[in-house]
MDAnalysis code that builds the backbone (N, CA, C; Angstrom):
import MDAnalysis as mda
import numpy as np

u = mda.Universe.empty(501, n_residues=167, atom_resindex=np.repeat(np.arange(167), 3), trajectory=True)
u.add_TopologyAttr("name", ["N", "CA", "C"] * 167)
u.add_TopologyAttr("resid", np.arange(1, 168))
u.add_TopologyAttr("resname", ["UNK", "UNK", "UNK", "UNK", "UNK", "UNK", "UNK", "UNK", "UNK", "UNK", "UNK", "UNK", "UNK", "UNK", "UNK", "UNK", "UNK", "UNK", "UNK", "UNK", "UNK", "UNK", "UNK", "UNK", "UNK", "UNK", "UNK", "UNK", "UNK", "UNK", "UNK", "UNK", "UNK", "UNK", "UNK", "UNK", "UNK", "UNK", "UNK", "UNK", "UNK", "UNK", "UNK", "UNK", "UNK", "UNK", "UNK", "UNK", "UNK", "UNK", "UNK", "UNK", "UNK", "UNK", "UNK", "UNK", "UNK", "UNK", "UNK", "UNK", "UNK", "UNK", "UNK", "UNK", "UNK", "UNK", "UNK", "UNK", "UNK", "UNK", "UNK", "UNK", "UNK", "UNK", "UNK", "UNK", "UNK", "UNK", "UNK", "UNK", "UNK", "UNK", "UNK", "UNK", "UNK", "UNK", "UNK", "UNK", "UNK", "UNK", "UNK", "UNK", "UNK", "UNK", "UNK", "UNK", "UNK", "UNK", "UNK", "UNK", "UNK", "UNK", "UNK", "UNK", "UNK", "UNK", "UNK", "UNK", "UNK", "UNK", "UNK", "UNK", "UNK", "UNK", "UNK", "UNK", "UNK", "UNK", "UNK", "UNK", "UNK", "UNK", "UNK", "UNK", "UNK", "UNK", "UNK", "UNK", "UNK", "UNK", "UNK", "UNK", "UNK", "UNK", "UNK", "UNK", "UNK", "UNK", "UNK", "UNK", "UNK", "UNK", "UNK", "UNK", "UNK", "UNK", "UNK", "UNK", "UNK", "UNK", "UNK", "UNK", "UNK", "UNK", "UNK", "UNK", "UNK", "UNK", "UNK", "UNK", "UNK", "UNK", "UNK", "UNK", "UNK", "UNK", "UNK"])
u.atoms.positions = np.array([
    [61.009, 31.618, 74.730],
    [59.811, 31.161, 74.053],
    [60.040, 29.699, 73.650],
    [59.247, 28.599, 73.718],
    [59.317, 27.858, 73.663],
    [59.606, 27.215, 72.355],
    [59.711, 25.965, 71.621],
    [59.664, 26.329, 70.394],
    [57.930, 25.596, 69.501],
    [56.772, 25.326, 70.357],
    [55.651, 25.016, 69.623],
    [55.037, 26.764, 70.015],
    [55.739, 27.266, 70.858],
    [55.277, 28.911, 70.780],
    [55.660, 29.619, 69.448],
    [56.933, 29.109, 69.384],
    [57.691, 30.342, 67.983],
    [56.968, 29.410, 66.971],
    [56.765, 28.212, 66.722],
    [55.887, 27.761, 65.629],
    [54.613, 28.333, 65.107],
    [53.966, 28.168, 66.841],
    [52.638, 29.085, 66.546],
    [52.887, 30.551, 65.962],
    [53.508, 31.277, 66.873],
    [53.542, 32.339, 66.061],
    [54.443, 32.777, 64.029],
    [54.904, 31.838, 64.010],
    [55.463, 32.074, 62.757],
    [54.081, 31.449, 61.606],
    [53.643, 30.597, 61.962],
    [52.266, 30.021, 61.108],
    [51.190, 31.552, 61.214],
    [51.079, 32.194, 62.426],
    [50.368, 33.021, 62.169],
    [50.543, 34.129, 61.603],
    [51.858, 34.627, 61.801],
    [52.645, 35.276, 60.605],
    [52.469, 35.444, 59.001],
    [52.704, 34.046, 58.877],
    [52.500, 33.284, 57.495],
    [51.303, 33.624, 56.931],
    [50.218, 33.382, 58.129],
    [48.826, 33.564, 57.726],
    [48.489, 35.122, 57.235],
    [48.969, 35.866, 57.918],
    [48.636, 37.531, 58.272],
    [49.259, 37.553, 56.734],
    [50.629, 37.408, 56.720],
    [51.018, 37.820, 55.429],
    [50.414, 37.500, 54.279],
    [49.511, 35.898, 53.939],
    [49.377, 35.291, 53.095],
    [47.547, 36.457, 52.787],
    [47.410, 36.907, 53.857],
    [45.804, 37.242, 53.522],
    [46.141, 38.909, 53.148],
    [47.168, 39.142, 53.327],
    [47.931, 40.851, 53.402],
    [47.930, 41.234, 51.720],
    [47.990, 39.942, 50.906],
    [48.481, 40.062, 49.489],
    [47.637, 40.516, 48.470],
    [47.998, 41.247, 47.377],
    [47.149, 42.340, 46.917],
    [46.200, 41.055, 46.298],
    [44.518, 41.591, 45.951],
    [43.572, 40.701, 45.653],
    [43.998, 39.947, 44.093],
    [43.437, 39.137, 44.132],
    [43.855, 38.793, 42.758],
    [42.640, 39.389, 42.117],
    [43.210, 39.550, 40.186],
    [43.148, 40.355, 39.275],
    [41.030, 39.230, 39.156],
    [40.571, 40.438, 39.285],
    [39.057, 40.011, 39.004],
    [38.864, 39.513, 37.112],
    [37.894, 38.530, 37.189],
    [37.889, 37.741, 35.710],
    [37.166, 38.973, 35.143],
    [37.438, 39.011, 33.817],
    [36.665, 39.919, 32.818],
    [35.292, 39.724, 32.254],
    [34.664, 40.196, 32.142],
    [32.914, 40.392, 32.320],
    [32.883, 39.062, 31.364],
    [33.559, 39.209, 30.113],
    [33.930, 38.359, 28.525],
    [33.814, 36.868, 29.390],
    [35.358, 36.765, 30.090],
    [35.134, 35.735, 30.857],
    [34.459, 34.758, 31.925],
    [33.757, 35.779, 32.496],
    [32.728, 35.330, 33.399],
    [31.310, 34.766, 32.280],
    [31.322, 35.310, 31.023],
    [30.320, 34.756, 30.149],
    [30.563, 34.008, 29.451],
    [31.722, 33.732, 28.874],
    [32.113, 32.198, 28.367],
    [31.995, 30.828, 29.850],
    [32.234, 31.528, 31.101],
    [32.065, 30.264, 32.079],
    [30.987, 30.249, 32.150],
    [30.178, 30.799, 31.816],
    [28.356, 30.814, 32.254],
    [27.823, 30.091, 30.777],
    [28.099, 29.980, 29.634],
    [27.915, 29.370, 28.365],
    [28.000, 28.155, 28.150],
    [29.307, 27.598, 29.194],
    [30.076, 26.382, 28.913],
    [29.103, 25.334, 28.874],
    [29.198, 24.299, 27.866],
    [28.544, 22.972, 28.121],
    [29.261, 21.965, 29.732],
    [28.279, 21.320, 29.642],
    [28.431, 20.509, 30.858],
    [29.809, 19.651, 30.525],
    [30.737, 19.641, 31.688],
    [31.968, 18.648, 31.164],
    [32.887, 19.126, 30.655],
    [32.794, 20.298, 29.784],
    [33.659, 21.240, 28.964],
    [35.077, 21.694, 29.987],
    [35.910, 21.632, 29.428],
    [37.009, 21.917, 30.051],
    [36.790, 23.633, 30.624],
    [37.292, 24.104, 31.451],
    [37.105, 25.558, 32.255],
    [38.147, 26.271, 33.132],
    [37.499, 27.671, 32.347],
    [38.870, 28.145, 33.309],
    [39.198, 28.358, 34.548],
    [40.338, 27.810, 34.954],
    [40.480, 27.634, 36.901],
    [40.624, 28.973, 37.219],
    [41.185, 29.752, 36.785],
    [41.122, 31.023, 37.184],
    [39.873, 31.809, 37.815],
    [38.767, 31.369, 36.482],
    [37.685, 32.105, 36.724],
    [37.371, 31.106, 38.215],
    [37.337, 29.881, 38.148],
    [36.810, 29.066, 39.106],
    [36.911, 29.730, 40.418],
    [38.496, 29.779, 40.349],
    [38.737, 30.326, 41.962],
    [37.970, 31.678, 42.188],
    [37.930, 32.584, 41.157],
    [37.501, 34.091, 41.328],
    [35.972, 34.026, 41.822],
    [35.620, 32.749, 41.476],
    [33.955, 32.933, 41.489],
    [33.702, 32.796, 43.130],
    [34.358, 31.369, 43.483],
    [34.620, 30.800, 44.807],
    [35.123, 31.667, 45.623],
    [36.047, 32.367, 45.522],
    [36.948, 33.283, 46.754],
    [36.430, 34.385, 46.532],
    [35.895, 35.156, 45.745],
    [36.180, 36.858, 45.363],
    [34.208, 36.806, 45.663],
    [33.728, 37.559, 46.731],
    [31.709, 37.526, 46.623],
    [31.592, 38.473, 45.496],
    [32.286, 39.328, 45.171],
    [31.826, 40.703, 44.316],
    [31.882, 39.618, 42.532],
    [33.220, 39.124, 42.334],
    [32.997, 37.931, 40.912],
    [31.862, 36.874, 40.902],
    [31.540, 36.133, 42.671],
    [30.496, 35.331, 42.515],
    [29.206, 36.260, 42.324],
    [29.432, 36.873, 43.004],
    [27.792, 38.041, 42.452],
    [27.263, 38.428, 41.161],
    [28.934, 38.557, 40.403],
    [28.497, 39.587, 39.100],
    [28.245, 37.852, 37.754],
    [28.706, 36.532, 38.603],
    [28.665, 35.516, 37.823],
    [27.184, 35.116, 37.888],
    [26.504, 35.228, 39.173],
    [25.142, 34.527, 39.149],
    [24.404, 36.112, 38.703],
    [24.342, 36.485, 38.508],
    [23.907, 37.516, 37.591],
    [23.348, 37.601, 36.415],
    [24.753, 37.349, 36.143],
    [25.168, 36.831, 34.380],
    [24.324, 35.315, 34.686],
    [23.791, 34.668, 34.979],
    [23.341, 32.691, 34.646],
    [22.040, 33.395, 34.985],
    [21.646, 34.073, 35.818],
    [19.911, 34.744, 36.256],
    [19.366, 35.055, 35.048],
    [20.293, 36.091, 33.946],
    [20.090, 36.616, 32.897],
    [19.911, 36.346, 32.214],
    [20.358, 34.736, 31.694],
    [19.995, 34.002, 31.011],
    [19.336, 33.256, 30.882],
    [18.806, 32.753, 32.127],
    [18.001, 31.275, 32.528],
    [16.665, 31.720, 32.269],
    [16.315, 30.534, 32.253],
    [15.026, 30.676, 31.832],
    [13.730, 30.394, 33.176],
    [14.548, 30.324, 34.627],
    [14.065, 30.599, 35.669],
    [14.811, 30.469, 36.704],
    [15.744, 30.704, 37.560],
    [16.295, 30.779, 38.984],
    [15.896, 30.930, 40.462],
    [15.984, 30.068, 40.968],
    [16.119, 30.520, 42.415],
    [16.943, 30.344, 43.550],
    [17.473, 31.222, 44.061],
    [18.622, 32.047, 44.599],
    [19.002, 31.123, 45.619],
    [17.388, 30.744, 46.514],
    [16.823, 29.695, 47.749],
    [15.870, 28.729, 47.504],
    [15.601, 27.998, 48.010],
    [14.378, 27.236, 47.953],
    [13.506, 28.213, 49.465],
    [12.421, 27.370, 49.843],
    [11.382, 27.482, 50.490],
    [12.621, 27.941, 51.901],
    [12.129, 29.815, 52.317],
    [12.652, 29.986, 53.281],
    [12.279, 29.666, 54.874],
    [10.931, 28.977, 54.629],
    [10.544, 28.240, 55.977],
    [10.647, 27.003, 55.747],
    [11.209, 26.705, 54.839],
    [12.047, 25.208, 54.619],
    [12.781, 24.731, 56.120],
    [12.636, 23.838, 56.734],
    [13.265, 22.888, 58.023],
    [14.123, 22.056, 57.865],
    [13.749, 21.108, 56.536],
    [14.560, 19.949, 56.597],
    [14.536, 19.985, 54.899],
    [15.322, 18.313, 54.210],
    [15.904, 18.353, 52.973],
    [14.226, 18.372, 51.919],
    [14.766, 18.773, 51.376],
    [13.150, 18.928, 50.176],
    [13.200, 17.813, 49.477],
    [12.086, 17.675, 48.868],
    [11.869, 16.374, 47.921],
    [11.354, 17.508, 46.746],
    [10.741, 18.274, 46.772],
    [9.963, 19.188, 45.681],
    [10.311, 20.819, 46.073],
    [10.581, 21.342, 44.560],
    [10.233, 22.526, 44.452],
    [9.975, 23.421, 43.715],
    [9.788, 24.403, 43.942],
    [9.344, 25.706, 42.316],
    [10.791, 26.657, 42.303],
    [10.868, 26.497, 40.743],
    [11.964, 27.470, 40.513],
    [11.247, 27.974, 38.982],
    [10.895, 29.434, 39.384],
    [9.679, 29.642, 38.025],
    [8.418, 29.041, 37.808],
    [8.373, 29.301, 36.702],
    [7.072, 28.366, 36.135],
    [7.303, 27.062, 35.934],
    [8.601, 25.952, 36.511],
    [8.944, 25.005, 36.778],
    [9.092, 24.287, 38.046],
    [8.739, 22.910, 38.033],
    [8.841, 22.002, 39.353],
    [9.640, 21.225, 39.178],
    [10.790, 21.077, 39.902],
    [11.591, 20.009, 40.101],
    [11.348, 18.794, 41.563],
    [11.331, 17.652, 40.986],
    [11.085, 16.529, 42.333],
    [12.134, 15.715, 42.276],
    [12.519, 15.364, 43.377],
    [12.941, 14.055, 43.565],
    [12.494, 12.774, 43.826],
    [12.428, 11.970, 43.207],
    [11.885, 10.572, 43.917],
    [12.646, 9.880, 43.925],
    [12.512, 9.123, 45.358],
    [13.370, 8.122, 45.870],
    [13.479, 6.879, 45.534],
    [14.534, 6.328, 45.017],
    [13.986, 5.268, 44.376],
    [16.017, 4.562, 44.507],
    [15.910, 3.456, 43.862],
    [17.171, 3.028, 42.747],
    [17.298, 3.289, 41.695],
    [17.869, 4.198, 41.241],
    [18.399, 5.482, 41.692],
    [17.418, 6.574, 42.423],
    [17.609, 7.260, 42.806],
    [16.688, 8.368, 42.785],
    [16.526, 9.370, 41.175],
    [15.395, 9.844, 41.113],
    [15.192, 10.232, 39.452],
    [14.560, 11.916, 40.113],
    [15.143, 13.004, 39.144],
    [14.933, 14.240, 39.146],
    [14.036, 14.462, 38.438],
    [12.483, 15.017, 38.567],
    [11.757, 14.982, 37.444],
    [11.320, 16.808, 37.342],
    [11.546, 17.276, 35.996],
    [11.082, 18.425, 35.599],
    [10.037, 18.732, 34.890],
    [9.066, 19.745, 35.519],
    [7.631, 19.131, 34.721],
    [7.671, 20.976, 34.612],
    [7.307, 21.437, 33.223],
    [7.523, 22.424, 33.058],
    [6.319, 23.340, 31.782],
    [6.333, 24.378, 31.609],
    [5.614, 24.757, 30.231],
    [6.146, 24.057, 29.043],
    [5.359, 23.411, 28.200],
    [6.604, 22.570, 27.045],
    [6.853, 23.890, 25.900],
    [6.186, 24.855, 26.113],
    [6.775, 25.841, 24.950],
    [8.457, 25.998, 25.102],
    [9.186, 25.569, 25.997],
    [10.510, 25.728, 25.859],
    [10.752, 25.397, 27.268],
    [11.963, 24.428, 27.232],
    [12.175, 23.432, 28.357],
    [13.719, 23.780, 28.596],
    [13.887, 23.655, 29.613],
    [15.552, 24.239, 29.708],
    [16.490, 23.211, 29.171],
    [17.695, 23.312, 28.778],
    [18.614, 22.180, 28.478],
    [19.670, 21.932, 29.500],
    [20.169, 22.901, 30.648],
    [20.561, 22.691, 31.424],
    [20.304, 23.096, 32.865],
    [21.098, 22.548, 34.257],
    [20.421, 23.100, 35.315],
    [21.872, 23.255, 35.930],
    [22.188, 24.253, 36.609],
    [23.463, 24.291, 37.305],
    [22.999, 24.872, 38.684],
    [23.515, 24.136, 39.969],
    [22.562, 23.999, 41.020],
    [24.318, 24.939, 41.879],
    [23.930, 25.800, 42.892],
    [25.111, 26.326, 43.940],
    [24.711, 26.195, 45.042],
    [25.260, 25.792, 45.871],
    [25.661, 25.523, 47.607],
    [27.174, 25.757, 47.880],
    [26.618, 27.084, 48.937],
    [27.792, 27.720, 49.307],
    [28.683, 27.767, 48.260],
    [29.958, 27.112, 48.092],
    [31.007, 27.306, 47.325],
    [30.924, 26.013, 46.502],
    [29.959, 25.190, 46.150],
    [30.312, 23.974, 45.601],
    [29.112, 24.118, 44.329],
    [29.600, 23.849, 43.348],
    [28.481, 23.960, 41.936],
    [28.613, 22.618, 41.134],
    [27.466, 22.505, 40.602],
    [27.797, 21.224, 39.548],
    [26.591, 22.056, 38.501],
    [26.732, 21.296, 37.180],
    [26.305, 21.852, 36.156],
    [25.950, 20.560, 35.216],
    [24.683, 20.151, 34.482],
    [24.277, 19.119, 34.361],
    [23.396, 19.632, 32.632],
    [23.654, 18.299, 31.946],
    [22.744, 17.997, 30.460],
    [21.358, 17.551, 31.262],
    [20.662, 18.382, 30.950],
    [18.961, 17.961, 31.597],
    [18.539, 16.534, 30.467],
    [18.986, 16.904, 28.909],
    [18.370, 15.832, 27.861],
    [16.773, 16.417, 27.519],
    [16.372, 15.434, 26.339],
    [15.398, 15.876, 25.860],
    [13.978, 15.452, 26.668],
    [13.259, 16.760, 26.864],
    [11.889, 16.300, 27.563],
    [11.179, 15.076, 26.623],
    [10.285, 14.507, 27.653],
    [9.503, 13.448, 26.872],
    [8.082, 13.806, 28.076],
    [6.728, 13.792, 26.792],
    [5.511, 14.261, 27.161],
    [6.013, 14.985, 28.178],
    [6.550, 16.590, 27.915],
    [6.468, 17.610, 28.871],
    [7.391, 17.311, 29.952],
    [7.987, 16.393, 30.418],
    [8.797, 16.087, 31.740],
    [10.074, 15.657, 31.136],
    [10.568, 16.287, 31.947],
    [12.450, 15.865, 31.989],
    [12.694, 15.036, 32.985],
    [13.244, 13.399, 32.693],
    [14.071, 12.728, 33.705],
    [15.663, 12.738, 33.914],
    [15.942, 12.940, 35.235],
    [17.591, 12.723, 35.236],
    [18.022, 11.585, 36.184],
    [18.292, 10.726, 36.094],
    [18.304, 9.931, 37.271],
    [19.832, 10.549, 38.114],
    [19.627, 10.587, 39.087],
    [20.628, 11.059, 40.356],
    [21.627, 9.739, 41.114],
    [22.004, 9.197, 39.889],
    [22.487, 7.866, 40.705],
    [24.154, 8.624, 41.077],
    [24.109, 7.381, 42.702],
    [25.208, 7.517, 43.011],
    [26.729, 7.208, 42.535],
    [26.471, 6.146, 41.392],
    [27.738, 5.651, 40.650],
    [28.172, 6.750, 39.893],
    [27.920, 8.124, 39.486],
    [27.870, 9.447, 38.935],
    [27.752, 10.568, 39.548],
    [29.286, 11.060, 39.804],
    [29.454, 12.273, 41.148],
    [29.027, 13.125, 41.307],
    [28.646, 13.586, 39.709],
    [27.958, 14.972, 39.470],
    [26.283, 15.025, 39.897],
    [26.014, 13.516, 39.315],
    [24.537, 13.803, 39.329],
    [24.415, 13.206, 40.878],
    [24.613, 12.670, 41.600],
    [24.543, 11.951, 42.930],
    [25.050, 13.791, 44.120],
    [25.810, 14.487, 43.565],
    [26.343, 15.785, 44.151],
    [24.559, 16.644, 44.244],
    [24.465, 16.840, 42.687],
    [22.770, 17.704, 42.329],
    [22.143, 17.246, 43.244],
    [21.901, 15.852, 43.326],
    [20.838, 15.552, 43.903],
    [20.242, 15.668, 45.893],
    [22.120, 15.847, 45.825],
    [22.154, 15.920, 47.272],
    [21.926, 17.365, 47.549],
    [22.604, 18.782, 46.801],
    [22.810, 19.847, 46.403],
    [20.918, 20.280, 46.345],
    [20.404, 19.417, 45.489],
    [19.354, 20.030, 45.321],
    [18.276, 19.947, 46.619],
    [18.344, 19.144, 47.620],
    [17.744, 18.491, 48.802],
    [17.913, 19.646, 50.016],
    [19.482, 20.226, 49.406],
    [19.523, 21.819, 50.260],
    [18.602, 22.976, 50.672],
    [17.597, 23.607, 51.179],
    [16.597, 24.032, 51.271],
    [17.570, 25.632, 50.697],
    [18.928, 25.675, 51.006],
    [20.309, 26.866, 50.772],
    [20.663, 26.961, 49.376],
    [20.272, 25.722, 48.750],
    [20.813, 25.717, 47.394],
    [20.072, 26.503, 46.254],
    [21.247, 27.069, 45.721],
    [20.386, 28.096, 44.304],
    [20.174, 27.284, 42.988],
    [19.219, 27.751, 42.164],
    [19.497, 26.576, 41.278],
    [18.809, 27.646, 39.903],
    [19.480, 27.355, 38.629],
    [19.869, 27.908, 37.350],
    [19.000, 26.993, 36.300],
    [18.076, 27.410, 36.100],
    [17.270, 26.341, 34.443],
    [17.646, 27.290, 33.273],
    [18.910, 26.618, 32.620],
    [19.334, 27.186, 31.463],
    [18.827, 26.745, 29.855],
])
């Protein structure tokens, strides 16, 4: 056997074994609701992080728990969606983008109670954002690119795949 043969096969080895290993220990319901609570920025636990990301049965029982709370979710945007959105409905709320310098997120909503945060998911990648205080009924966020998080949302939110959380 050659030796980029015995390489190959020892990497795949490695692999078999590495996926063979008992699951890791699922986060506790407690914990999955302190990560769903957290303010934006707040330090967090990596543990739960990975569990949410790797484990579908923890990411399931986590967007669950943020559905439960929010004050409107949606899972998808527009499923005959084609290309990136500029607008959409999540509830009795509209979120837009306009293009601009920066681009600005605008939330135009019932003002009897306006969400304070929005935490947006694609595939395995989440960001979690201070919406700030509405003014006449609309929430601005500007989506600038000098700001990873909000320049991430904005791209995140353009996903027709992306779920998105008004907390």
């Amino acid at each position: 056997m050659s030796d980029e043969a015995r390489l190959l096969a020892e990497i795949h080895a490695a692999r078999a074994l590495m996926r063979a290993q008992a699951p890791a220990l699922r986060p506790s319901h407690a914990a999955l609701w302190a990560h769903a609570n957290r303010e934006p920025g707040a330090p967090v636990d990596l543990a739960v992080v990975r569990a949410i990301r790797s484990d579908p049965e923890a990411a399931r029982r986590y967007r669950t728990l943020l559905g439960a709370q929010a004050l409107a979710h949606a899972p998808l945007a527009a499923a005959a969606s084609d290309g990136a959105l500029a607008r959409r409905r999540v509830g009795a709320f509209e979120l837009e983008i306009l293009e601009g310098t920066p681009p600005l997120l605008i939330l135009r909503g019932p003002e009897t109670r306006m969400p304070r945060l929005i935490e947006a998911w694609l595939g395995d990648e989440a960001v979690r954002l201070d919406l700030g205080t509405p003014v006449d009924g609309a929430i601005l966020l500007a989506l600038d690119p000098a700001v990873p998080e909000a320049d991430r949302l904005g791209r995140m939110l353009r996903d027709p795949a992306c779920a998105v959380f008004l907390l």
